[in-house]
N, C-alpha and C positions, 0 to 999 in steps of 0.2 A: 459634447457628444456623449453619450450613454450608450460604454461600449460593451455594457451587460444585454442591449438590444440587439449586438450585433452578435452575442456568442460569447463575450468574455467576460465569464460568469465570476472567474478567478483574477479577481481587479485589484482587491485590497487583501492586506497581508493581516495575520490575524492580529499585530499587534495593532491595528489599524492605518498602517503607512500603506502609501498607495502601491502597487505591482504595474500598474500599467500608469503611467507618469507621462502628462505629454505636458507638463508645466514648461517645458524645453525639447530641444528636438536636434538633430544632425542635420546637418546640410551638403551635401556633397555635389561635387563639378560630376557633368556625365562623362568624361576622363576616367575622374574616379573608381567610378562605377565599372566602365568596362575594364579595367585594373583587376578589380576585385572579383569581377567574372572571368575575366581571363585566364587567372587565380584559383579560381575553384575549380574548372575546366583541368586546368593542369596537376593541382592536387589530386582529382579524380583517376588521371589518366596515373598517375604514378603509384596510385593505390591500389588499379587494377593490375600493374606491371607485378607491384611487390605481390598481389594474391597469388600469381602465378609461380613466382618466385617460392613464395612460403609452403606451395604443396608440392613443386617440384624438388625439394630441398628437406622436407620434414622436419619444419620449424614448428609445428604445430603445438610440439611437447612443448619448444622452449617457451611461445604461448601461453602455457598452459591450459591451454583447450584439454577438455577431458576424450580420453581416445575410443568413447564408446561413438562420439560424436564426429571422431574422423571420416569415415566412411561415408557419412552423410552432406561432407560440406564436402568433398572431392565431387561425388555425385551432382549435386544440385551447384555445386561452379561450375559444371561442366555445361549441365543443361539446362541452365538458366531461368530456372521457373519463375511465376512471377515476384519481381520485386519492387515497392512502392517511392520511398521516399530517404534522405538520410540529409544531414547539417552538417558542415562543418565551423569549426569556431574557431575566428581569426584572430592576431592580431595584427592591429593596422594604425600606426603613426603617423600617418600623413605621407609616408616615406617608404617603408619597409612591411610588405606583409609578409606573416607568419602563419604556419599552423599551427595550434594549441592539439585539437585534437578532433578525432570524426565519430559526431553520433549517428550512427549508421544502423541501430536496432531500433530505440527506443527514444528517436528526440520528441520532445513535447517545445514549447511557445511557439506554436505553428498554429491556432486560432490568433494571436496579437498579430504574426507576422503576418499572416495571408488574410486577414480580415479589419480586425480593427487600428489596423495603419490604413489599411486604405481607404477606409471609409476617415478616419482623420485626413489625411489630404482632401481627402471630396471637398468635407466640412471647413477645413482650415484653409488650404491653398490651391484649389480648384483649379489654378493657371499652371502649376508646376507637376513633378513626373515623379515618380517612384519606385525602384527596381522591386517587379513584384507580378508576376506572372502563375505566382503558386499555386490559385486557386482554378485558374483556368487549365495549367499543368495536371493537376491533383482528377479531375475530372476527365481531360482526356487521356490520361491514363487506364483512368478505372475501365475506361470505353474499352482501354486496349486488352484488357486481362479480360471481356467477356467471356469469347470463349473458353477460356486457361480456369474459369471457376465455377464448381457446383455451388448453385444457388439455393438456398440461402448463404450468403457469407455471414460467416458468426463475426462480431466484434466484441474484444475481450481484456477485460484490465481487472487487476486488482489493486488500485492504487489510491490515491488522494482525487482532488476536485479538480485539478489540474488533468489527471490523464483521464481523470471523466469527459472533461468538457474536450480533450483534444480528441477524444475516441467520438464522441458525438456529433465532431467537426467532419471526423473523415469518413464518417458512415454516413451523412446527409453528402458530402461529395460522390460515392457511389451509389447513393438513390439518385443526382441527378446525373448522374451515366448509364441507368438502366438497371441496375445490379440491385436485388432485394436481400435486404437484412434483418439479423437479427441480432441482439447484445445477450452475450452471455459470459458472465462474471468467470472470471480463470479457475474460480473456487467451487461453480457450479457445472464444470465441465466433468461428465461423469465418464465411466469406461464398463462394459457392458464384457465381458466373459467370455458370453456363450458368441458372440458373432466379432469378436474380437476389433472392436471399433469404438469410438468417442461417441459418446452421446449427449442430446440437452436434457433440460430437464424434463420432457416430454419424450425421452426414448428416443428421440428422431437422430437421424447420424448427422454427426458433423464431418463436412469432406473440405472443406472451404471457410480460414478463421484466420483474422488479423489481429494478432496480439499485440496490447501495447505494455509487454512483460517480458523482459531477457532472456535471450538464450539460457544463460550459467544459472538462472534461477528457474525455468522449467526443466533444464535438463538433470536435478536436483532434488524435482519434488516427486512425491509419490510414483506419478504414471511417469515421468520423464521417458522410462525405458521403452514403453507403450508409444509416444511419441516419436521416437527414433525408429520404430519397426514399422507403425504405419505411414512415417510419412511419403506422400507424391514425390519422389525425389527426381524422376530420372522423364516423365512424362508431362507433353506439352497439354494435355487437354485432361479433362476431370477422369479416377479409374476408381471403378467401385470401391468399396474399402479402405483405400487412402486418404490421406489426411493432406488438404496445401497450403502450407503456412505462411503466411506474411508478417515479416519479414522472414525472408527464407533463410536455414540455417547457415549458409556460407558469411551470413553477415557477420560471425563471430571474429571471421576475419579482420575484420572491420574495425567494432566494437569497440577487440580491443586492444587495450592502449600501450601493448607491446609493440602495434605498428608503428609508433612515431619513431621508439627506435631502429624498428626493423627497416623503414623510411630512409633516415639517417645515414645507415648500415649500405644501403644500397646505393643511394642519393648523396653522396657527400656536399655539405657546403654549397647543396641547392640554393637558391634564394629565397625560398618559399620554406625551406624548414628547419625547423631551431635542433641543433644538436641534442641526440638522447640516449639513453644508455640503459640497458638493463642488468647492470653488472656494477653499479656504484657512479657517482658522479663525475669520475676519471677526473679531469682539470676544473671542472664548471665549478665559478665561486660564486656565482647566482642562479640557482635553480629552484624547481618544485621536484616533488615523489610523490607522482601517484600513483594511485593502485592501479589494475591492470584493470578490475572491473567497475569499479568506481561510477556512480552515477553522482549527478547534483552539486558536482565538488566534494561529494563524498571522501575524507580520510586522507587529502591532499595537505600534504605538508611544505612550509618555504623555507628557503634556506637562503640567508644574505651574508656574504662574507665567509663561505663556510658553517655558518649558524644557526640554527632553528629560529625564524621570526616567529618568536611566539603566540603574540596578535593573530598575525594572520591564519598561523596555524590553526589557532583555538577558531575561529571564525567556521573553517572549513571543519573542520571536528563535528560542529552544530549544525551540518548538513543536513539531507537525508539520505538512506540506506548505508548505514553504515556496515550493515551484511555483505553487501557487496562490495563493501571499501577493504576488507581485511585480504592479505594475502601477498603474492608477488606484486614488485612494482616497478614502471618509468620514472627514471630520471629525464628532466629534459629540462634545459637552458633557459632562462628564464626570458621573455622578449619582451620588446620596448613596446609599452600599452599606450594606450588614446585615453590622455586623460582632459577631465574639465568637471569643473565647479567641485571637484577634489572626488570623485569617482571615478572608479577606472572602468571603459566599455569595454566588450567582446562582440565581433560581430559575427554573426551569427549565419551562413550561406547557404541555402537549400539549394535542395539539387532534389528533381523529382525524376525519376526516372533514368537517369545519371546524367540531367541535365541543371547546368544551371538554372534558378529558377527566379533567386530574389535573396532580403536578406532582413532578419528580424536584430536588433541592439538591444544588449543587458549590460545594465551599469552598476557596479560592486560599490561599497564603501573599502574593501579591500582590495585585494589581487585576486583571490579566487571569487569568481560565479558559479554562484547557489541558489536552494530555492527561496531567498531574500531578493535574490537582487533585480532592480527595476527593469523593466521594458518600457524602451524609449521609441519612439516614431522616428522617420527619417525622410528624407526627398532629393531630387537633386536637380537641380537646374541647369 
């Protein structure tokens, strides 16, 4: 199959090893499955217990959210404007799943997982099933935010080939829900003075834009503060002048990956989550440190026996954005991963509109997944 025909343009890695890898595949009982939904389900629901918790409590600082941005993520939890999609990353031994952690701003492998798996099953195993409803999710979603958006919606990245091609995936999902767009790079979004509003590069306002670029890093750049004053924060349907972002700012919550501890903290000796700390590794003699913003495995450090594995370390070093790898960080306990033919998986759980959706696999030569590591296909019978 030629899964550059379905959308996944980003196949092969530049040193020429493949990214999308179906030389092999996962196999899972439908047991499994609903496991691992039941799983993401309950992660969800304890994620939105701890939001409530972290603004009722003013954990926000200990976050490190910056507090021009508070005001706006109290508002928009409150009123719920539209939000699209988010992953979380499991892991799972046959036995025990775990949370790693929740991409909830900005996940990308969501062209492999909603598209070219499934058209590999068509191709490959036609009699068998596949947890994988994202594409169909993704679209009657978009149907749902109709109203909630001024059209044109802008779609907006300044990244690599990967958040190209994922941006390209979810704006052809909102042309087939009705919704007209347009792409407008995060570098070409202009700010206009005299009528105190975002504009493209044709002057025309922007009210309605899905970024595929983090909170901490727009809130950061140039206009960040412009952002923050115009945005739609508190209203269910399009207001002149305003700005409705996708994903909405409360995701910061989310993002970042002070929740595992703050999870932890609240949830003790859950079964679904690995012990984490944001204050030093307390007892854990197997853990990681990652940064709190970290994308890609960005800046993630391991520790075994107490000790820097160096390997691994350096692995994760050679991520990407390492701008956002710098700063405060999670300690969290290191969990027992799914290995085979000497790679370790992650699996990967969407949830589209805070529902369970399906689930994409990256398989590491180390412990940390970055943007090396493969995507594998899966089914389950």
């Amino acid at each position: 199959m030629s899964v550059a025909r379905v959308g996944l343009t980003y196949h092969t890695l530049e040193d020429g090893s493949p990214y999308w890898d179906e030389s092999a595949y996962w196999e899972f009982s439908s047991a499994e499955i609903d496991r691992l939904e039941a799983a993401t389900a309950e992660i969800y629901r304890l994620a939105l217990a701890a939001g409530d918790v972290i603004l009722e409590r003013g954990w926000l600082e200990k976050m490190h959210i910056p507090p021009k941005a508070a005001a706006r993520i109290r508002e928009t939890w409150q009123s719920e404007p539209p939000a699209l999609y988010g992953r979380l990353d499991l892991a799972y031994d046959g036995r025990q799943i775990k949370l790693l952690e929740y991409n909830a701003d900005t996940p990308t492998a969501l062209v492999e997982a909603a598209v070219a798996q499934w058209y590999w099953l068509e191709d490959k195993f036609p009699k068998d099933d596949q947890w994988n409803s994202i594409h169909e999710k993704l679209i009657a979603k978009w149907k749902d935010l109709l109203p909630y958006l001024a059209q044109p919606v802008y779609f907006s990245h300044d990244g690599q080939e990967e958040d190209a091609m994922t941006l390209a995936y979810l704006q052809d999902t909102a042309h087939q829900a009705g919704l007209k767009s347009q792409v407008l790079a995060m570098h070409d979004i202009g700010w206009e003075n005299a009528r105190s509003i975002f504009v493209d590069l044709h002057g025309q306002p922007v009210r309605s834009i899905f970024k595929l670029y983090p909170w901490e890093w727009l809130l950061n750049d140039t206009f960040g503060d412009h952002a923050v004053e115009t945005m739609d924060a508190a209203s269910q349907k399009p207001v002149e002048g305003k700005v409705q972002w996708i994903e909405p700012i409360w995701k910061m919550l989310f993002s970042n990956k002070a929740l595992l501890a703050i999870l932890w903290e609240l949830n003790p000796n859950h079964e679904l989550l690995l012990p984490a700390y944001l204050d030093g590794p307390h007892n854990m003699q197997n853990y990681v440190r990652k940064p709190l913003f970290g994308r890609e495995g960005g800046g993630i450090t391991v520790f075994r026996n107490w000790a820097e594995s160096v390997g691994e370390s350096k692995a994760a070093a050679n991520a990407l954005d390492a701008r956002a790898a710098a700063g405060a960080c999670v300690y969290q306990a290191m969990a027992q991963m799914a290995q085979a033919d000497g790679k370790t998986a992650v699996f990967g759980s969407w949830m589209i509109d805070g529902e369970p959706a399906g689930m994409g696999i990256r398989e590491s030569e180390g412990l940390v997944t970055n943007n090396f590591s493969r995507f594998v296909p899966h089914l389950f019978r």
